[in-house]
VOSESE-130588 format. One record per residue (C-alpha): z, y, x; residue in three letters. Coordinates in nm, 3 decimals, decimal comma. Layout:
[r [Z Y X] 'ALA'],
...
END
This chain:
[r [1,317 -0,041 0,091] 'UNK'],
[r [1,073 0,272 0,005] 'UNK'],
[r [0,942 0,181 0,331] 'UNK'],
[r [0,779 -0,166 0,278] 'UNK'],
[r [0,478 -0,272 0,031] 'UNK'],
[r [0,635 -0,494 -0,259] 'UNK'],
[r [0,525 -0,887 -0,213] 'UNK'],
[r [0,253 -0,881 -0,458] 'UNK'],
[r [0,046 -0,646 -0,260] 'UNK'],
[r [0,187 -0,772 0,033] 'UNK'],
[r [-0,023 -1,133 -0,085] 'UNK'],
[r [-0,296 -0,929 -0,214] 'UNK'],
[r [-0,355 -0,768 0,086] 'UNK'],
[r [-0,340 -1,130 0,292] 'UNK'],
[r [-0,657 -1,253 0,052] 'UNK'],
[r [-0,842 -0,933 0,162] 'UNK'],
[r [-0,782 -1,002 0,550] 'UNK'],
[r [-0,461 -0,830 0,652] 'UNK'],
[r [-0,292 -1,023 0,947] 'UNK'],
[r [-0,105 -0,721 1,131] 'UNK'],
[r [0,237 -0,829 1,257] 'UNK'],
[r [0,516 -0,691 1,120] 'UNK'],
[r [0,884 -0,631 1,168] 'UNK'],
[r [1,019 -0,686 0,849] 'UNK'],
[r [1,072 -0,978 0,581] 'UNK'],
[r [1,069 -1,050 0,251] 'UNK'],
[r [1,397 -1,208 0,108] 'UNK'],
[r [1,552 -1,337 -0,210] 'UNK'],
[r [1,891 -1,258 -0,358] 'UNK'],
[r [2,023 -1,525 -0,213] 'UNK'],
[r [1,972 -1,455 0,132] 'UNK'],
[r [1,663 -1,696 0,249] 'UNK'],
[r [1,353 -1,559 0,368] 'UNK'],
[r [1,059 -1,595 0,092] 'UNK'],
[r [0,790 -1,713 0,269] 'UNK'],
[r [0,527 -1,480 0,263] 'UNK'],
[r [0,140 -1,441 0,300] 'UNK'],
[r [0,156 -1,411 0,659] 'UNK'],
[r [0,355 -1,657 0,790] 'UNK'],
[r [0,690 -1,856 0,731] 'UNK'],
[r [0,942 -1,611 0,809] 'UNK'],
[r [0,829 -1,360 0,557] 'UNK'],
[r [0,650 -1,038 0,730] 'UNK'],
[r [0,655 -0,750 0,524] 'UNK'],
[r [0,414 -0,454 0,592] 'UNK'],
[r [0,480 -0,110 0,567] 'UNK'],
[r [0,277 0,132 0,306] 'UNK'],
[r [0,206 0,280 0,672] 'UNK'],
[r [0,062 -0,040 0,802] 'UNK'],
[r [-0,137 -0,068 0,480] 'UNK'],
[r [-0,284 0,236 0,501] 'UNK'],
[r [-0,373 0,232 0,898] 'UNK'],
[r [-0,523 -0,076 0,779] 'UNK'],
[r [-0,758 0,027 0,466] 'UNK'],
[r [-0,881 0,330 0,692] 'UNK'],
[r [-0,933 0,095 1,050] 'UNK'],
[r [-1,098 -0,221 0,831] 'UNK'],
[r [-1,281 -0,046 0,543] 'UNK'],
[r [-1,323 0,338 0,647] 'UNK'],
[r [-1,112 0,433 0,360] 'UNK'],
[r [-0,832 0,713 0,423] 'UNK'],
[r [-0,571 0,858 0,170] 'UNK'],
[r [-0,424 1,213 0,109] 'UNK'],
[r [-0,155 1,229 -0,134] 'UNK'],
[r [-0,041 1,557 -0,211] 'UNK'],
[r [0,041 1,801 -0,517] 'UNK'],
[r [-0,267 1,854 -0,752] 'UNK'],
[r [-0,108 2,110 -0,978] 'UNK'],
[r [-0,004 2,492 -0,844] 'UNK'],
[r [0,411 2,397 -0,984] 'UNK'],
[r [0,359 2,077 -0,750] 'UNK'],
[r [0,526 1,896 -0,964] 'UNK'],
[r [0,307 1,595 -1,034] 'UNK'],
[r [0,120 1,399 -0,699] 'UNK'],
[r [-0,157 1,282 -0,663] 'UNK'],
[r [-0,415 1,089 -0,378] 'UNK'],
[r [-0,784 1,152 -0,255] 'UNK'],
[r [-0,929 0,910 -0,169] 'UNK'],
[r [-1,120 1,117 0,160] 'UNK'],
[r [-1,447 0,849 0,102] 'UNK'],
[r [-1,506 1,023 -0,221] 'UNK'],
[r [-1,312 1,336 -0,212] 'UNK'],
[r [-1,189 1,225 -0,646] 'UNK'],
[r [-0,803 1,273 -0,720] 'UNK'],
[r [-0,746 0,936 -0,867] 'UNK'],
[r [-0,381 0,975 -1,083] 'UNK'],
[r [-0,104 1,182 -1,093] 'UNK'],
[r [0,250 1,058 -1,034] 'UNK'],
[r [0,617 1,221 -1,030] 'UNK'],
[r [0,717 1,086 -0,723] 'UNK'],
[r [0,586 1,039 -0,395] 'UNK'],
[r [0,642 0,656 -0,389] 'UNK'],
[r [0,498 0,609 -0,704] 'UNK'],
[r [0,182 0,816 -0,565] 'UNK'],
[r [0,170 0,521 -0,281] 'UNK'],
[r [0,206 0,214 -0,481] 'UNK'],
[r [-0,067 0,359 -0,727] 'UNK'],
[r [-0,262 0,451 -0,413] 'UNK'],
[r [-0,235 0,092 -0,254] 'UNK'],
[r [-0,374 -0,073 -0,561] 'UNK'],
[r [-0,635 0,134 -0,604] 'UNK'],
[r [-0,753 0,064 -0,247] 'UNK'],
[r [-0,681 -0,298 -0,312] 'UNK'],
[r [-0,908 -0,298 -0,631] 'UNK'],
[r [-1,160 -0,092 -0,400] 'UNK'],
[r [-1,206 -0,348 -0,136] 'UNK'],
[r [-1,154 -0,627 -0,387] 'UNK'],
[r [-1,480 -0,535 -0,566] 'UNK'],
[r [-1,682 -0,432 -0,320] 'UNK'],
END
């Protein structure tokens, strides 16, 4: 599940132009497919897709890596702007703050 965008972005991203197929779906507890922002069986993009798609569509590409010398906290650069944007503990959390900053990005621009 680390792999795919939660469904929030996942419609935030459809406003903002993302149509990319995609090979999974979004579905509820009890089994039927949640219909989605791209179609009616529920596509689900990956943060990989996301990303490929922020960089190909708005020239913005992501680094996240360590930003203190124990590693222990994460970070992303942005590479338009070179600024470290927030620290995280984990890696995923890194993405899913990364993702909404880029979201907010092309949202207000």
């Amino acid at each position: 599940m680390k792999d795919f965008i939660l469904y929030p972005e996942a419609l935030e991203l459809k406003e903002l132009g993302f149509d990319e197929p995609c090979f999974g779906v979004y579905a509820t507890k009890d089994g039927y497919v949640r219909k989605s922002a791209y179609d009616e069986i529920g596509n689900a993009p990956t943060y990989s897709q996301s990303f490929r798609w922020f960089r190909d569509k708005h020239g913005l590409c992501i680094v996240i890596k360590p930003i203190d010398d124990k590693k222990l906290d994460l970070g992303y650069n942005l590479l338009k702007n070179g600024l470290i944007m927030s620290a995280h503990l984990t890696y995923e959390e890194a993405e899913l703050a990364c993702l909404k900053k880029l979201i907010e990005i092309v949202k207000t621009n």
